[in-house]
KOLGU-4560 file (N, C-alpha, C; in nm, 3 decimals, padded with zeros to 5 digits):
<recs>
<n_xx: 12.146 n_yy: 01.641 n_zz: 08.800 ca_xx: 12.210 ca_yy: 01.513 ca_zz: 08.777 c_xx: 12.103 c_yy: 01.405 c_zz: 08.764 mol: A seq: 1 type: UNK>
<n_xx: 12.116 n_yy: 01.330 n_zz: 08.703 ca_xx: 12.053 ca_yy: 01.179 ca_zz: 08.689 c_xx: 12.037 c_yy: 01.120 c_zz: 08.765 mol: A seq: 2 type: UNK>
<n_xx: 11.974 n_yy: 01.040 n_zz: 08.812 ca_xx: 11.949 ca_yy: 00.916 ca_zz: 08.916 c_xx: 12.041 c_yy: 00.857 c_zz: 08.859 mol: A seq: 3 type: UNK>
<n_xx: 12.152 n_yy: 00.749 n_zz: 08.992 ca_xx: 12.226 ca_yy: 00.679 ca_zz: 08.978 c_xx: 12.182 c_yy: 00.530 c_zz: 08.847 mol: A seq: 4 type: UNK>
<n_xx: 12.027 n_yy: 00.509 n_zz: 08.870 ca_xx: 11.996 ca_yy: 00.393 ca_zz: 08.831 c_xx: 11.973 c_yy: 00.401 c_zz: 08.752 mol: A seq: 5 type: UNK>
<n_xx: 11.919 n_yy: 00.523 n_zz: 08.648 ca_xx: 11.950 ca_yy: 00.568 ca_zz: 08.518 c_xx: 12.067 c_yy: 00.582 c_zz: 08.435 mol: A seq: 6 type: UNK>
<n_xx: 12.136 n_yy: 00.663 n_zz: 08.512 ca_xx: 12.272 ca_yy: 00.676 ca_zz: 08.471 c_xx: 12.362 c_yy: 00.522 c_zz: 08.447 mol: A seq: 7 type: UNK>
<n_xx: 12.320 n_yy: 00.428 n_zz: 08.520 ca_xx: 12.364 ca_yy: 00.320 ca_zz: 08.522 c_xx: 12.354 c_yy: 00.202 c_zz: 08.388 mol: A seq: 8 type: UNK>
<n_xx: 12.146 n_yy: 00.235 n_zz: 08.389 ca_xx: 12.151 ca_yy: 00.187 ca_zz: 08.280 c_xx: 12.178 c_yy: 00.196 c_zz: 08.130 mol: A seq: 9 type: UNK>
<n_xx: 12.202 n_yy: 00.338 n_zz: 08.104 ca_xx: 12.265 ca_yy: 00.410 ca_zz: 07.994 c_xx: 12.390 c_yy: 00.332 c_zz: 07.967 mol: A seq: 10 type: UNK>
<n_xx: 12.474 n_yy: 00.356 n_zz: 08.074 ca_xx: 12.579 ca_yy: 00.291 ca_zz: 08.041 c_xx: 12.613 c_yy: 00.141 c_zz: 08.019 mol: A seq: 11 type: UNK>
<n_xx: 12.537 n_yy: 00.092 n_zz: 08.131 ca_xx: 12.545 ca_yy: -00.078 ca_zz: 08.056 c_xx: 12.509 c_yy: -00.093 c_zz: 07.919 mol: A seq: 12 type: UNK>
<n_xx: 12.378 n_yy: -00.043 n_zz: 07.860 ca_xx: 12.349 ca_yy: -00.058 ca_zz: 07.733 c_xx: 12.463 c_yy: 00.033 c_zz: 07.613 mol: A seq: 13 type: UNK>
<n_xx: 12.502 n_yy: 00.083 n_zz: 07.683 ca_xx: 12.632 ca_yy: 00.168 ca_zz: 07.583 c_xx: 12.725 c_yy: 00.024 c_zz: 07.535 mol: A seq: 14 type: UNK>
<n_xx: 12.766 n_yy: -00.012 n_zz: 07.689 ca_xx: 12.873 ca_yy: -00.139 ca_zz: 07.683 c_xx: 12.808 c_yy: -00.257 c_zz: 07.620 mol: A seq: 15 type: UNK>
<n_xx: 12.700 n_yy: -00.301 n_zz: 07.618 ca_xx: 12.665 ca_yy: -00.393 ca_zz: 07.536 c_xx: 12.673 c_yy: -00.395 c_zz: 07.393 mol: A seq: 16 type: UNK>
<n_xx: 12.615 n_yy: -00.301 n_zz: 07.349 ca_xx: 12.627 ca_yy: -00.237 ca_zz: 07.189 c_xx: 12.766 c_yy: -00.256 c_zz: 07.141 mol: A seq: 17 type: UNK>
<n_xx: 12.844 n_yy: -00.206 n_zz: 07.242 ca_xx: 13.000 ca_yy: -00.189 ca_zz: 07.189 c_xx: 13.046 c_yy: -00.347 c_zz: 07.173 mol: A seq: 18 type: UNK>
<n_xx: 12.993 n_yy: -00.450 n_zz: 07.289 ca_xx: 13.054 ca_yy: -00.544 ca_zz: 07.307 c_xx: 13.061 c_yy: -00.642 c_zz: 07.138 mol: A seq: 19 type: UNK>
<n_xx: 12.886 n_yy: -00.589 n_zz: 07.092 ca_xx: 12.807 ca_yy: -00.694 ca_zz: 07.008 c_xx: 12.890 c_yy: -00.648 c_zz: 06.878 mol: A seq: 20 type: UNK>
<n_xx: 12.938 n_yy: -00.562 n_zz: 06.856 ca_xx: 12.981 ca_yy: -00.491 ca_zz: 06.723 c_xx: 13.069 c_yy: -00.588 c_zz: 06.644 mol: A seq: 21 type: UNK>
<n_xx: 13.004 n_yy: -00.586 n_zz: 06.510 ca_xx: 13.165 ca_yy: -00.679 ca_zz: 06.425 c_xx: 13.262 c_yy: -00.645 c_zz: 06.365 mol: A seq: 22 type: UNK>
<n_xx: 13.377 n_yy: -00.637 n_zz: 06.384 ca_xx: 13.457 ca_yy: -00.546 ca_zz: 06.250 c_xx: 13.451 c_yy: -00.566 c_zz: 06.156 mol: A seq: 23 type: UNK>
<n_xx: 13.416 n_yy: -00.492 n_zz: 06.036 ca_xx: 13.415 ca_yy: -00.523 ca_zz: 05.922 c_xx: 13.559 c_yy: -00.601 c_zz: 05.896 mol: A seq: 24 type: UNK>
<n_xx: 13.637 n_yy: -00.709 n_zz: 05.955 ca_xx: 13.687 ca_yy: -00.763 ca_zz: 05.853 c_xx: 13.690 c_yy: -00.920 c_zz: 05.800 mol: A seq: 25 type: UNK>
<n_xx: 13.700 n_yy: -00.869 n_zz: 05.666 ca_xx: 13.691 ca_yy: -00.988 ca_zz: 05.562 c_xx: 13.838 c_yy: -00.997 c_zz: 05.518 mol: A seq: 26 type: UNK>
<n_xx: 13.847 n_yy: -01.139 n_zz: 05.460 ca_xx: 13.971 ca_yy: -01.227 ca_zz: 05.441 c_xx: 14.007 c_yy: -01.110 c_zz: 05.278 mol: A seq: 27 type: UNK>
<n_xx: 13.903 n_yy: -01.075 n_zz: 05.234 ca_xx: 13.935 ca_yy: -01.029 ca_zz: 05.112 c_xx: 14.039 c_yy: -00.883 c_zz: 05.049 mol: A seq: 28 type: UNK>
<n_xx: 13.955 n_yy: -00.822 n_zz: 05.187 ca_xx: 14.007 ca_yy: -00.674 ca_zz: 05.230 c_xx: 14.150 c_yy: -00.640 c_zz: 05.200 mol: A seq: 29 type: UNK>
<n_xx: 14.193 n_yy: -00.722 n_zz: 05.224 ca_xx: 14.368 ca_yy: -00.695 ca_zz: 05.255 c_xx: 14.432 c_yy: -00.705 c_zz: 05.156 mol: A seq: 30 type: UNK>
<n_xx: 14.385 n_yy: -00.804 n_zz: 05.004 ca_xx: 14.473 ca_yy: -00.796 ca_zz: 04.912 c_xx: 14.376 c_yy: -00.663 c_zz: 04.863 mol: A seq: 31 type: UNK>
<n_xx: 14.300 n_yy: -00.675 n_zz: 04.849 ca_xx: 14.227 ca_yy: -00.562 ca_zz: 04.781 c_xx: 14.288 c_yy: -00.393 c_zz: 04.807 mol: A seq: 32 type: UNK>
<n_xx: 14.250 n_yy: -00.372 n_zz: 04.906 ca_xx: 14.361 ca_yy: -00.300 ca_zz: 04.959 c_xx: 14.491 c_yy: -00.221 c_zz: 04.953 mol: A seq: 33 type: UNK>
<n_xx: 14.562 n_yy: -00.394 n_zz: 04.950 ca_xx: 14.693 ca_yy: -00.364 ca_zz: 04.860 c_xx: 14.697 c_yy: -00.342 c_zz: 04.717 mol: A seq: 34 type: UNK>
<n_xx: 14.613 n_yy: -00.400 n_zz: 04.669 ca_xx: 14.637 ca_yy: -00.427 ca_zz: 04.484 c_xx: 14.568 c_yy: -00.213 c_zz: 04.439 mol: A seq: 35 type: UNK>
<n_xx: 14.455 n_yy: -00.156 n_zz: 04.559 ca_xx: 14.468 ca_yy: -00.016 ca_zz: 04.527 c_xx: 14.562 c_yy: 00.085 c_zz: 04.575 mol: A seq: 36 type: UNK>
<n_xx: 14.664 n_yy: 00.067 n_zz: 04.634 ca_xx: 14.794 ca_yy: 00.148 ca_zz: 04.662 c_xx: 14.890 c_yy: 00.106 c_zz: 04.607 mol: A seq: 37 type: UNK>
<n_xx: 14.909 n_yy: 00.013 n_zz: 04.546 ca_xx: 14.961 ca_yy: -00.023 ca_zz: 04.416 c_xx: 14.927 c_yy: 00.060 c_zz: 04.312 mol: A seq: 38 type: UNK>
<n_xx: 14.858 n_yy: 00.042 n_zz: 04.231 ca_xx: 14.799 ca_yy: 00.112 ca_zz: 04.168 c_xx: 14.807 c_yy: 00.241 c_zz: 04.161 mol: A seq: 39 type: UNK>
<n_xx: 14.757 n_yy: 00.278 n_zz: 04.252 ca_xx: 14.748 ca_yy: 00.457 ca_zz: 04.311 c_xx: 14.916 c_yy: 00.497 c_zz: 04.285 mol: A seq: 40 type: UNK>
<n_xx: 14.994 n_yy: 00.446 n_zz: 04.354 ca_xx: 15.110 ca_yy: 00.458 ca_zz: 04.362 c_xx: 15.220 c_yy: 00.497 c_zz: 04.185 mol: A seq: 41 type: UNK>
<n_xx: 15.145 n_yy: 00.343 n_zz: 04.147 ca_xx: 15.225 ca_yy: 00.376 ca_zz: 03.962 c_xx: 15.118 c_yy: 00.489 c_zz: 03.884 mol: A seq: 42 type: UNK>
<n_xx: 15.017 n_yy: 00.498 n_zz: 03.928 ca_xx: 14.940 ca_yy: 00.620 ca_zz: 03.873 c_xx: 15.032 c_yy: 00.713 c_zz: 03.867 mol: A seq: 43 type: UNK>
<n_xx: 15.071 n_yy: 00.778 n_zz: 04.058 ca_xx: 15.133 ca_yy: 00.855 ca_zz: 04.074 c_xx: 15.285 c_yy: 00.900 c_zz: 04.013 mol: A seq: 44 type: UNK>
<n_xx: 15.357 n_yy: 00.777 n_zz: 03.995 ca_xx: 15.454 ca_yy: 00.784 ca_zz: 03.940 c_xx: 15.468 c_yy: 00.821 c_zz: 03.789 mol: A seq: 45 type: UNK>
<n_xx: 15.384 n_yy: 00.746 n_zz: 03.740 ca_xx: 15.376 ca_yy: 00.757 ca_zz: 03.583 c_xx: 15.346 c_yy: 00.933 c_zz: 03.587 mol: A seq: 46 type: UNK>
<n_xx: 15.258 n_yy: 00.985 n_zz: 03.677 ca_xx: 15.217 ca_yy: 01.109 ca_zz: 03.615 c_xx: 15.320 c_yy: 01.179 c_zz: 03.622 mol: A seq: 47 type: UNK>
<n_xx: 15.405 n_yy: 01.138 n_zz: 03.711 ca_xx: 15.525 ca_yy: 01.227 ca_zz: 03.750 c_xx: 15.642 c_yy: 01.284 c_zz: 03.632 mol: A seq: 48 type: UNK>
<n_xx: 15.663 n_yy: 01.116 n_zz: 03.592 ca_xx: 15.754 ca_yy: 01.116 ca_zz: 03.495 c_xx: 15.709 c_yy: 01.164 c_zz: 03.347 mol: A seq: 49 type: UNK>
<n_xx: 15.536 n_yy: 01.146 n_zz: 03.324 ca_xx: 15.489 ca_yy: 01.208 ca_zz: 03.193 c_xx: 15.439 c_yy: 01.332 c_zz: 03.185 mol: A seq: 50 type: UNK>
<n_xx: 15.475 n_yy: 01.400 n_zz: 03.291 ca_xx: 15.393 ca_yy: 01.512 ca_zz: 03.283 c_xx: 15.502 c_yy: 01.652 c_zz: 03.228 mol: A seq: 51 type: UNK>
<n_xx: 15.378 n_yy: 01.727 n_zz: 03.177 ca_xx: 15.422 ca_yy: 01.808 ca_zz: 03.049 c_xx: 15.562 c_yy: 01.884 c_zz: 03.127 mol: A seq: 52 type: UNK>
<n_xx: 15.675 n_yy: 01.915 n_zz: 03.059 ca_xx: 15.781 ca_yy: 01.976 ca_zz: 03.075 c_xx: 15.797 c_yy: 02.161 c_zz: 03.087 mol: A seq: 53 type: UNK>
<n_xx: 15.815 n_yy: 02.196 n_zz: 03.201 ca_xx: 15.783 ca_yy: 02.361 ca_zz: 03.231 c_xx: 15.944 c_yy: 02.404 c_zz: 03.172 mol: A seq: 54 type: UNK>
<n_xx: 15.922 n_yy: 02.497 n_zz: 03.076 ca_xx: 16.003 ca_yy: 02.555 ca_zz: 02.972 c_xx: 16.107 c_yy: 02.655 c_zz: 03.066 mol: A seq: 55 type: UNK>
<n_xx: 16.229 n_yy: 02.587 n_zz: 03.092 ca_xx: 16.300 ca_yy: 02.730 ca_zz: 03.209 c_xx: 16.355 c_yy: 02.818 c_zz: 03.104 mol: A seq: 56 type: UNK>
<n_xx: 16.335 n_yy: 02.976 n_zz: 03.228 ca_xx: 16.371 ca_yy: 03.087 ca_zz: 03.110 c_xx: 16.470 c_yy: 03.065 c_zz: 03.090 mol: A seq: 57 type: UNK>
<n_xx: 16.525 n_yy: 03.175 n_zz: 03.002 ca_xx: 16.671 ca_yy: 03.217 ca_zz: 02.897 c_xx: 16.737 c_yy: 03.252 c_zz: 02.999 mol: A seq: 58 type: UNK>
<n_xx: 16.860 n_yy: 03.182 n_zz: 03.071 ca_xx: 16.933 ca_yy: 03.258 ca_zz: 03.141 c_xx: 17.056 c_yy: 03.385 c_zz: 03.043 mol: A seq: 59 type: UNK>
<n_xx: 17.030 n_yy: 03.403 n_zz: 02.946 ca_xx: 17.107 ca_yy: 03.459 ca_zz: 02.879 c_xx: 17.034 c_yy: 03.631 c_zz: 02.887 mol: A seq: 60 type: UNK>
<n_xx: 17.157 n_yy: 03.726 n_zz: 02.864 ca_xx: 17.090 ca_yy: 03.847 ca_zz: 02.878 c_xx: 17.023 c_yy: 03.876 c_zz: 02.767 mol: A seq: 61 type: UNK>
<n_xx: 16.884 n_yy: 03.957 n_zz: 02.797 ca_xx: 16.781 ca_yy: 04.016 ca_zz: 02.682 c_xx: 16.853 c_yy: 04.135 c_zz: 02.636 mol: A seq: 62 type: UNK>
<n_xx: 16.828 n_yy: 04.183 n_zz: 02.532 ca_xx: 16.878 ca_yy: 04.297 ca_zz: 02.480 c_xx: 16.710 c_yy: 04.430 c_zz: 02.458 mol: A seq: 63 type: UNK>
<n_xx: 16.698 n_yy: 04.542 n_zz: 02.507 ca_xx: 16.593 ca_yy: 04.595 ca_zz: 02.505 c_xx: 16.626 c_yy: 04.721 c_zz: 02.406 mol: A seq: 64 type: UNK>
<n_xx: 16.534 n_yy: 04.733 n_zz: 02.281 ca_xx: 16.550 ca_yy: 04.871 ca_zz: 02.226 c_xx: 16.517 c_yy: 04.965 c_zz: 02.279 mol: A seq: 65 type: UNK>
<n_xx: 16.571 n_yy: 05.104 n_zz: 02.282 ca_xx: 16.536 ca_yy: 05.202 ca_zz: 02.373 c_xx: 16.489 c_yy: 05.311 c_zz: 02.295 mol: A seq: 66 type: UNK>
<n_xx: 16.440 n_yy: 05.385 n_zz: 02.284 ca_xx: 16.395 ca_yy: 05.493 ca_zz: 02.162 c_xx: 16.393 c_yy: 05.614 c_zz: 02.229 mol: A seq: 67 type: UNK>
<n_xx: 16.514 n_yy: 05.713 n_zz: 02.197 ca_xx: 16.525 ca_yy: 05.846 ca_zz: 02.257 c_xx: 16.463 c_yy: 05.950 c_zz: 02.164 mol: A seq: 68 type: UNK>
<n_xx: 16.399 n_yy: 06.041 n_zz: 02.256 ca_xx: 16.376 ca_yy: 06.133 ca_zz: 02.140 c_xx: 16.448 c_yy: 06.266 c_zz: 02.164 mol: A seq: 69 type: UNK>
<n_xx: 16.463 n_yy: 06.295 n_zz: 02.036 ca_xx: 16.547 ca_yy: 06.462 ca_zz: 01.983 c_xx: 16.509 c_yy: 06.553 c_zz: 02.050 mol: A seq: 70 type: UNK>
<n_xx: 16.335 n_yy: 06.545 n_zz: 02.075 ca_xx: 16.287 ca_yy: 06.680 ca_zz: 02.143 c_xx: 16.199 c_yy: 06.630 c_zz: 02.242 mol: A seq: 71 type: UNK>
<n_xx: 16.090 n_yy: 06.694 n_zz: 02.284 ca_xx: 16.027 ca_yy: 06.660 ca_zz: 02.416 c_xx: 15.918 c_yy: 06.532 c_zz: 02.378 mol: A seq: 72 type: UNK>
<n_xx: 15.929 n_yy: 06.420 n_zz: 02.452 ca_xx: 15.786 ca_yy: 06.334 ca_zz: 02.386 c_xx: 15.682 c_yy: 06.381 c_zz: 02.371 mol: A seq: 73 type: UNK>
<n_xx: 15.619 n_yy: 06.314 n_zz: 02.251 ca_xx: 15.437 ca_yy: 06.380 ca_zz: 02.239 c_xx: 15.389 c_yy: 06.403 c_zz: 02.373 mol: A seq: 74 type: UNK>
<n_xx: 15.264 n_yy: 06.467 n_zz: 02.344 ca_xx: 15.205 ca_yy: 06.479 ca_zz: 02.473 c_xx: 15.028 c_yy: 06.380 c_zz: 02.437 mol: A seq: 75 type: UNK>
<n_xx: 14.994 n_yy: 06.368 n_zz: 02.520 ca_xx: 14.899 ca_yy: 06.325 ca_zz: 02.539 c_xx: 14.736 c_yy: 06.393 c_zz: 02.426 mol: A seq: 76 type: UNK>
<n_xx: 14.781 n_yy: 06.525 n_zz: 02.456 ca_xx: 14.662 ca_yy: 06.642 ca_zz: 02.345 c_xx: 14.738 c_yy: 06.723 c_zz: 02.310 mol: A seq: 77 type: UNK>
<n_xx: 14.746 n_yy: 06.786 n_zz: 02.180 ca_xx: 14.834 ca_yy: 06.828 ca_zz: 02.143 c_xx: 14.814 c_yy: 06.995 c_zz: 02.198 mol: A seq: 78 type: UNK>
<n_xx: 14.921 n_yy: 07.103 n_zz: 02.179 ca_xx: 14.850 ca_yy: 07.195 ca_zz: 02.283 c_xx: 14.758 c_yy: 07.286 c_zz: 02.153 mol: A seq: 79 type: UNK>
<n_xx: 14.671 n_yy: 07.361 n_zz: 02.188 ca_xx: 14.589 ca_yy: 07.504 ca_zz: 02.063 c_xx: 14.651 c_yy: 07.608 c_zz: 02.170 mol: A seq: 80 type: UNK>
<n_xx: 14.556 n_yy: 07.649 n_zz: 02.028 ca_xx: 14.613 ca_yy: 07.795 ca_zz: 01.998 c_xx: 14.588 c_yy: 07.887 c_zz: 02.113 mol: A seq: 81 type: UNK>
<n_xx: 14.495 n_yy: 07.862 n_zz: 02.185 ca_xx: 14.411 ca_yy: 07.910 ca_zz: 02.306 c_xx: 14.556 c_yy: 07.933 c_zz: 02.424 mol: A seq: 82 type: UNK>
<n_xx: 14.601 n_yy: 07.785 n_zz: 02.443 ca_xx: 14.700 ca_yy: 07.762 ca_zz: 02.548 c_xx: 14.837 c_yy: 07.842 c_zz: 02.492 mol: A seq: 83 type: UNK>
<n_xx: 14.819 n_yy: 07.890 n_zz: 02.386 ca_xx: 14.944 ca_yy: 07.963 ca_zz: 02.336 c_xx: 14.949 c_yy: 08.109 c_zz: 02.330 mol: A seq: 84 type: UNK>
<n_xx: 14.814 n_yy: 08.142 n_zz: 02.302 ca_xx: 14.760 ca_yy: 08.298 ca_zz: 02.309 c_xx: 14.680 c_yy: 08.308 c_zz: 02.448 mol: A seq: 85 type: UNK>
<n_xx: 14.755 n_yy: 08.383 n_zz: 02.553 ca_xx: 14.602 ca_yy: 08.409 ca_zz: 02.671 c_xx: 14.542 c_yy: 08.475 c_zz: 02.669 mol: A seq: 86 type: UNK>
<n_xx: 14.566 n_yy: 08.578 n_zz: 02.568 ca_xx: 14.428 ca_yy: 08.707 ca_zz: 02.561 c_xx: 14.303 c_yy: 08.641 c_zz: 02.439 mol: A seq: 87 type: UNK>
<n_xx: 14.351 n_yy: 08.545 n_zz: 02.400 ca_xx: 14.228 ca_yy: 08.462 ca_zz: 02.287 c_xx: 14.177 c_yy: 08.366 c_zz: 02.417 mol: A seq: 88 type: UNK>
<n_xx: 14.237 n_yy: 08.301 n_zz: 02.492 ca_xx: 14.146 ca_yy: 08.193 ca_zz: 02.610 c_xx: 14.097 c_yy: 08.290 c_zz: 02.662 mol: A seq: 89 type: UNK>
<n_xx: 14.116 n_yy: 08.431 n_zz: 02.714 ca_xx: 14.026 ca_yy: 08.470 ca_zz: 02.841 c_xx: 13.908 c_yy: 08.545 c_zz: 02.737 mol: A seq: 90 type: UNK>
<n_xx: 13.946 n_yy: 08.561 n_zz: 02.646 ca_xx: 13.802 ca_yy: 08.570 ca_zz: 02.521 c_xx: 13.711 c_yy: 08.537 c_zz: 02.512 mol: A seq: 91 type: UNK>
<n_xx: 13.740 n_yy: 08.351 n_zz: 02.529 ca_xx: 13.680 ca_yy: 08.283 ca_zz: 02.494 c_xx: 13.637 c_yy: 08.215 c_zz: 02.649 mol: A seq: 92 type: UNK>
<n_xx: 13.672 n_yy: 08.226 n_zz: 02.737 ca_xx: 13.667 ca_yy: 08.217 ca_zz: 02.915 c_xx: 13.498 c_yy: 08.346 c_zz: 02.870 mol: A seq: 93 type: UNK>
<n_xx: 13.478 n_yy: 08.459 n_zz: 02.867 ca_xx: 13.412 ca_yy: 08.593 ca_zz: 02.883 c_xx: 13.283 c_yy: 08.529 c_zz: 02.805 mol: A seq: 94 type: UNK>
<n_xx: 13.308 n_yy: 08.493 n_zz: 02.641 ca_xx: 13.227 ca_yy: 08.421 ca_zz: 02.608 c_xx: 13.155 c_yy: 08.318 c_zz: 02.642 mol: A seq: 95 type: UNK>
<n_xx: 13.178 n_yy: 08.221 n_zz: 02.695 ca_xx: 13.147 ca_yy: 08.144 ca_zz: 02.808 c_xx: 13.046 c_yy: 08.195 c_zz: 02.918 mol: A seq: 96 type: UNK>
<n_xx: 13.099 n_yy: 08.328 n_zz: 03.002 ca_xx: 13.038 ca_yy: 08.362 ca_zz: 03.062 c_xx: 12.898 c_yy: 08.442 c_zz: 03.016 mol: A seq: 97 type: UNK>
<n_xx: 12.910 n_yy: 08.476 n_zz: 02.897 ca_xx: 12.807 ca_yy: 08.567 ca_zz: 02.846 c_xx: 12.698 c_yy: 08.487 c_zz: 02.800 mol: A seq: 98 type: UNK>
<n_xx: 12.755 n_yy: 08.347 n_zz: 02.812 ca_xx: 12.640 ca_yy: 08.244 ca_zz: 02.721 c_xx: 12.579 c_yy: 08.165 c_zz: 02.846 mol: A seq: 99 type: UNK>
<n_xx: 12.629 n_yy: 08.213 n_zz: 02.986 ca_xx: 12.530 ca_yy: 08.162 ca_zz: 03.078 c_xx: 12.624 c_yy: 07.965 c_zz: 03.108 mol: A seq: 100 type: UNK>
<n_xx: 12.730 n_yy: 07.967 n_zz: 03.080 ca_xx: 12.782 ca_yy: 07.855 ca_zz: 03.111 c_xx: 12.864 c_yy: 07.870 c_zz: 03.211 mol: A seq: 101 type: UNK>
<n_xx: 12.844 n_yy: 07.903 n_zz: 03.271 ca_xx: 12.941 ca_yy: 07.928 ca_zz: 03.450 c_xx: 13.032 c_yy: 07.852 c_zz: 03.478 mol: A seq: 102 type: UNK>
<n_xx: 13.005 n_yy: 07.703 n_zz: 03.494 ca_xx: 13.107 ca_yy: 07.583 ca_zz: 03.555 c_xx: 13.199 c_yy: 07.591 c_zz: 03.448 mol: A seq: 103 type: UNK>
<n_xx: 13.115 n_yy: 07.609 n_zz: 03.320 ca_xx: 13.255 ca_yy: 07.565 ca_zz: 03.230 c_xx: 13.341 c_yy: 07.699 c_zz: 03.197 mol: A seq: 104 type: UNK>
<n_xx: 13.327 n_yy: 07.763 n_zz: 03.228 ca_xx: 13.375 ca_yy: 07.888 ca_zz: 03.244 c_xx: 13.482 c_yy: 07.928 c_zz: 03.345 mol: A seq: 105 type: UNK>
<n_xx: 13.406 n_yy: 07.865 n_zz: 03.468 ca_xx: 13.559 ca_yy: 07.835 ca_zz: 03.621 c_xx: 13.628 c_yy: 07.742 c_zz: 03.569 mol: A seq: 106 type: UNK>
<n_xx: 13.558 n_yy: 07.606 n_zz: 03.511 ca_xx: 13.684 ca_yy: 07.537 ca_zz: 03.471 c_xx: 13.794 c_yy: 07.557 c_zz: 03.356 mol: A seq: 107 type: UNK>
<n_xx: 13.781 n_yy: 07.646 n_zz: 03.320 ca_xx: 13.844 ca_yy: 07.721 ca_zz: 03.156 c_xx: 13.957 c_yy: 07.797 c_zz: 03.261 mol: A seq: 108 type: UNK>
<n_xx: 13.853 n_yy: 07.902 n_zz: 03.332 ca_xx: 14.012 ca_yy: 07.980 ca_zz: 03.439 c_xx: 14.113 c_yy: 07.888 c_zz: 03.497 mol: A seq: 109 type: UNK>
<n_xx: 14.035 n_yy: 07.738 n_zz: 03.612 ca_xx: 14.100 ca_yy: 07.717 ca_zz: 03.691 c_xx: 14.271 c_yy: 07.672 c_zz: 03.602 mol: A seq: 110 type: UNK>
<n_xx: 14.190 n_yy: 07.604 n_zz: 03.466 ca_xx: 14.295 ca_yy: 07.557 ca_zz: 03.361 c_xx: 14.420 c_yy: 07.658 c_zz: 03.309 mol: A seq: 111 type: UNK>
<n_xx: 14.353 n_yy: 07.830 n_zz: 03.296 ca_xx: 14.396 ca_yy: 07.921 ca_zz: 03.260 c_xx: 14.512 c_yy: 07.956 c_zz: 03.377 mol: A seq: 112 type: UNK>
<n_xx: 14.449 n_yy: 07.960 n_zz: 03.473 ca_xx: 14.554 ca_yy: 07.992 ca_zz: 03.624 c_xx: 14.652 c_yy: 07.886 c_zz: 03.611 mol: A seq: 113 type: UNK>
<n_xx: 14.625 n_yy: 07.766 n_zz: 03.595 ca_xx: 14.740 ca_yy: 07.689 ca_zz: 03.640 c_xx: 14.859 c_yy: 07.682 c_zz: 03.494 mol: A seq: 114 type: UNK>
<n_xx: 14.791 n_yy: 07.739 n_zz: 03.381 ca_xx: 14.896 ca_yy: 07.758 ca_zz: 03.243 c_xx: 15.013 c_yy: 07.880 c_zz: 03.286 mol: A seq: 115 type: UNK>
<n_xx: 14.859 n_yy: 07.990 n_zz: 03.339 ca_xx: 14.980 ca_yy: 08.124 ca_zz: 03.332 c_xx: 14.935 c_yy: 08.203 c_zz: 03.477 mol: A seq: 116 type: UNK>
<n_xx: 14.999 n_yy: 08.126 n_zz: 03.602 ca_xx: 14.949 ca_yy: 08.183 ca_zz: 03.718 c_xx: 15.003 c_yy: 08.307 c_zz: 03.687 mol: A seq: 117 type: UNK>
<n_xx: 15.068 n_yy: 08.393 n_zz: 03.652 ca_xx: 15.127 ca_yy: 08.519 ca_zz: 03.699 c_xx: 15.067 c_yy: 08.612 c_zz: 03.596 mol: A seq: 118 type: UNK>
<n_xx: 14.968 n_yy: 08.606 n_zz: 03.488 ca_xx: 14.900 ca_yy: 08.682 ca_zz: 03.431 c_xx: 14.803 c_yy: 08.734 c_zz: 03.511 mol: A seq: 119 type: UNK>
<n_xx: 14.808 n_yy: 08.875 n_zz: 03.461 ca_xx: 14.753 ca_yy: 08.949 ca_zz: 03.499 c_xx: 14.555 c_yy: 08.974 c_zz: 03.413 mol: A seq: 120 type: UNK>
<n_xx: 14.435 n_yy: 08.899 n_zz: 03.471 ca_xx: 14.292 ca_yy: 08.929 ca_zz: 03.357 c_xx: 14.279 c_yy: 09.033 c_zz: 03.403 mol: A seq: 121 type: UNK>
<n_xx: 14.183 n_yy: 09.120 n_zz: 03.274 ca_xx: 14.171 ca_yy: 09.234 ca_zz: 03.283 c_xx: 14.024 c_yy: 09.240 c_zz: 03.340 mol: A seq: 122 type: UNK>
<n_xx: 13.981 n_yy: 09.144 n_zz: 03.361 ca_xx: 13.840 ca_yy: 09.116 ca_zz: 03.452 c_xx: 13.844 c_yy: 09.013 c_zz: 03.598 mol: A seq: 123 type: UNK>
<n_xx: 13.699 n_yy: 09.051 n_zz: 03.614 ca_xx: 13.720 ca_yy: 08.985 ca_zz: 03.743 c_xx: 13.707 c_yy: 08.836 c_zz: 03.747 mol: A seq: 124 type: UNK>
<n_xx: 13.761 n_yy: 08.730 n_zz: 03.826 ca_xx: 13.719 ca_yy: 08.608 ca_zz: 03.796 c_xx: 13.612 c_yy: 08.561 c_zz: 03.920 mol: A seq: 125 type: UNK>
</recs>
C-alpha cells in the first residue's frame, strides 16, 4: 500500500484537474447540432422512399416440363462390347496381365466382379 500522504496527494491533484476543466460548450453547438439531425434525418427518409423497388415473386403457379423417357435414361458411358461379352473382358483382363500391368489388371477384375459376380474365370485372380 502507499503512504497515506502520497495517496493523498494523488488524489487532491486528481480533484483539481477535474475542478479546472471547461466544457466544451459554445453558444453555437446547439443549432449546429440540430441543423445535422435534420439533415441526417431527410437523408434518411428520402433514401427510404427512393430506393430501388425489390421485384416480389409470381405468386401464381409455375408450370414445369417434365421429359419421360420410353426406355432407360442414357447413361453416363455408354456400355462396350467388353461389358457385354465376359469371355472377351477376361481376355483382355489376361492380356493385361501378360503385359506386366498388374493394378490395371485388378482394377479390370474388381470392375469385372462387380458386372458379373456369379461368373465363373477360368483362371486364377
Amino acid at each position: 500500500m502507499p503512504p497515506n500522504a502520497l495517496d493523498r496527494l494523488v488524489l487532491d491533484s486528481a480533484a483539481q484537474a477535474h475542478r479546472a476543466k471547461v466544457p466544451l460548450k459554445s453558444p453555437s453547438l446547439a443549432p449546429l447540432a440540430f441543423a445535422a439531425s435534420a439533415l441526417l434525418s431527410l437523408a434518411l427518409v428520402l433514401a427510404l422512399v427512393f430506393a430501388p423497388q425489390v421485384k416480389k415473386p409470381d405468386e401464381k403457379p409455375q408450370l414445369l416440363q417434365v421429359r419421360m423417357f420410353k426406355s432407360e435414361p442414357p447413361r453416363a458411358a455408354p456400355a462396350s462390347v467388353r461389358e457385354r461379352n465376359p469371355a472377351a473382358w477376361l481376355e483382355d483382363i489376361k492380356a493385361l496381365r501378360r503385359a506386366g500391368r498388374t493394378t490395371e489388371a485388378e482394377l479390370e477384375m474388381r470392375r469385372f466382379r462387380s458386372a458379373y459376380p456369379n461368373y465363373l474365370a477360368p483362371f486364377n485372380e
